[in-house]
Structure formats: structure tokens, C-alpha cells
C-alpha positions as CSV (number, residue, x, y, z in Angstrom):
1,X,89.2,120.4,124.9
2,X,92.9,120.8,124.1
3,X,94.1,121.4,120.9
4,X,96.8,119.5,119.8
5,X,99.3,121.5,117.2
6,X,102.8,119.1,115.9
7,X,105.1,120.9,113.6
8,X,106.3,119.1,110.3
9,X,109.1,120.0,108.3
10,X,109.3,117.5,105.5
11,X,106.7,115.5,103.5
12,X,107.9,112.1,105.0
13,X,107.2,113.7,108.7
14,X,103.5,114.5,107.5
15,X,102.8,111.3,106.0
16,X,104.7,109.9,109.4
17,X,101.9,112.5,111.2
18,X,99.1,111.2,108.9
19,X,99.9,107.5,109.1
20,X,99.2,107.5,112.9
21,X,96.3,106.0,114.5
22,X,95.1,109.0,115.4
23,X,95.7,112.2,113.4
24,X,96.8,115.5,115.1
25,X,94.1,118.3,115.6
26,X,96.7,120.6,114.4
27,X,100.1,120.4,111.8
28,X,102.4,123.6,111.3
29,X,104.5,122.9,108.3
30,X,108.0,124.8,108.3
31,X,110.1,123.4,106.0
32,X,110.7,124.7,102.2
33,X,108.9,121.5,101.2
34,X,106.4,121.2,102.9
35,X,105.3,124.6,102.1
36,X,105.6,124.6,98.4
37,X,103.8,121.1,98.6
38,X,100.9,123.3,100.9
39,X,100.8,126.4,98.4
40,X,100.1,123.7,95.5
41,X,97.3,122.3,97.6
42,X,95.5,125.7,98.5
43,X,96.0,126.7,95.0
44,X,94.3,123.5,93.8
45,X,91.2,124.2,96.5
46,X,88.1,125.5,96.4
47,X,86.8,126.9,99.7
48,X,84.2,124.9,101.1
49,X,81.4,127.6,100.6
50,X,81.9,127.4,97.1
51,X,82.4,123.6,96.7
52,X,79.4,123.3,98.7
53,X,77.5,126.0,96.3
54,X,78.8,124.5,92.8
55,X,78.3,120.8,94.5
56,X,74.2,122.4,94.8
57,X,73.7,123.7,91.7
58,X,75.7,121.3,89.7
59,X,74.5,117.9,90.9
60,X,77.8,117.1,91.9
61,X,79.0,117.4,88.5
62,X,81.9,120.0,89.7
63,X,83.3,117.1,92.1
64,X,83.8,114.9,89.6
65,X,85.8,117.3,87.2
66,X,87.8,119.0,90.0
67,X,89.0,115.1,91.3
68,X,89.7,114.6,87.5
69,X,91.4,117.9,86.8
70,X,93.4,117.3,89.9
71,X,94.6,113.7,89.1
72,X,95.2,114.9,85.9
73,X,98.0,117.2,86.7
74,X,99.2,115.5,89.0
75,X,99.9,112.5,86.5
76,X,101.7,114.7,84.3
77,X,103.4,116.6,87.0
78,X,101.9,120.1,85.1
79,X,102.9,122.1,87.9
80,X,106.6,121.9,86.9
81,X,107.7,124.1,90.6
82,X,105.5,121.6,92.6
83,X,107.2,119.1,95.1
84,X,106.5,115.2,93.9
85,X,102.9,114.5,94.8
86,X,102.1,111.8,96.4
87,X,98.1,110.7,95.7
88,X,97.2,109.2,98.5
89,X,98.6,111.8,101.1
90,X,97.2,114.5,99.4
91,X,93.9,112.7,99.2
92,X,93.6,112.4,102.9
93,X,95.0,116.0,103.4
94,X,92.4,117.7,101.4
95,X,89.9,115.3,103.3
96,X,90.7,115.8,106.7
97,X,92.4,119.1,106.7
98,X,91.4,123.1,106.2
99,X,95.0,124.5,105.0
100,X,95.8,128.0,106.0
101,X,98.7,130.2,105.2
102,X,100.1,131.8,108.5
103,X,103.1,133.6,106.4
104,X,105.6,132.8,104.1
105,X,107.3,130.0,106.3
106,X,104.6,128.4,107.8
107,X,101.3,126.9,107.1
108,X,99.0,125.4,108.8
109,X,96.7,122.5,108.5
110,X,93.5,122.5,111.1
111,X,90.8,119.4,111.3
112,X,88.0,120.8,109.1
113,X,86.0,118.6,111.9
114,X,87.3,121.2,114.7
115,X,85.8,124.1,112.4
116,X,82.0,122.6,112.8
């Protein structure tokens, strides 16, 4: 199985990325954007060990509030320093994508389905 890794340096080339029929397996983000938009992202995560903990021993519960929280701030833009969000990209980044920070000009953004 090959791995297939597509650098992105704006948010319109990852929503160009995401918009395709098939996603890639693998997204390097370079550009200032991008990388201030993935730092907001990673901030706003829980790892999956914990969401799958709280998601045990609260019913569920913590899903709810952390989808609420999120759109939330988003509304309001809270995170003055944040790029403009858009819901719907970030919605099927957080979905389909395990974000890791390779340094401080890159990041990248792995299938959580090649983790399993």
C-alpha cells in the first residue's frame, strides 16, 4: 500500500484537496495559513484516547458540549489570532484527519483510518 502525501499551502488548496472525490492519505500544510488554521484545530482537540474515555463515562455528554463549545467560538470568532473558519471544512478535517505538528512550518494531516 502506497501512501499518498500532497502538500497545501493555503486554506482554498485544502478545501480544493478535501473537495475531491477521493481524499489524500496524507496533507503537509506549509503555508503561514494553513498552519495557524492547524494549531487552532489541534488546540481545539481532544486526543482520541481521551474522547473515547470521556465519550464512556459520560454517555456521550462530552460530544455534545465540545461540538457546542466549538461552534460557539467559532461564531463569535473568540480566537481573535485564528484564520477565518470555515465550518464545514473544519468539520470534515477533524472527521477524517489525525493532525500532527512536524515543526513550526509544517503540519501534517494523516487519515485517522490509516492509524487503525
Amino acid at each position: 500500500m502506497t501512501i499518498e502525501q500532497i502538500p497545501a499551502n493555503t486554506l482554498a488548496d485544502l478545501a480544493a484537496l478535501l473537495n475531491r472525490r477521493e481524499v489524500p492519505d496524507e496533507i503537509m500544510a506549509t503555508g503561514p495559513e494553513l498552519i495557524q488554521y492547524s494549531q487552532h484545530l489541534k488546540a481545539s482537540q481532544l486526543s482520541d484516547e481521551a474522547h473515547l474515555g470521556s465519550d464512556l463515562g459520560g454517555a456521550g455528554l462530552l460530544t455534545l458540549i465540545e461540538q457546542a463549545n466549538t461552534a460557539f467560538f467559532d461564531h463569535f470568532h473568540l480566537f481573535g489570532d485564528a484564520a477565518p473558519i470555515d465550518t464545514k471544512l473544519t468539520r470534515k478535517v477533524v472527521t477524517l484527519y489525525h493532525l500532527k505538528p512536524i515543526d513550526d512550518q509544517h503540519f501534517l494531516f494523516r487519515l485517522k483510518q490509516l492509524d487503525y
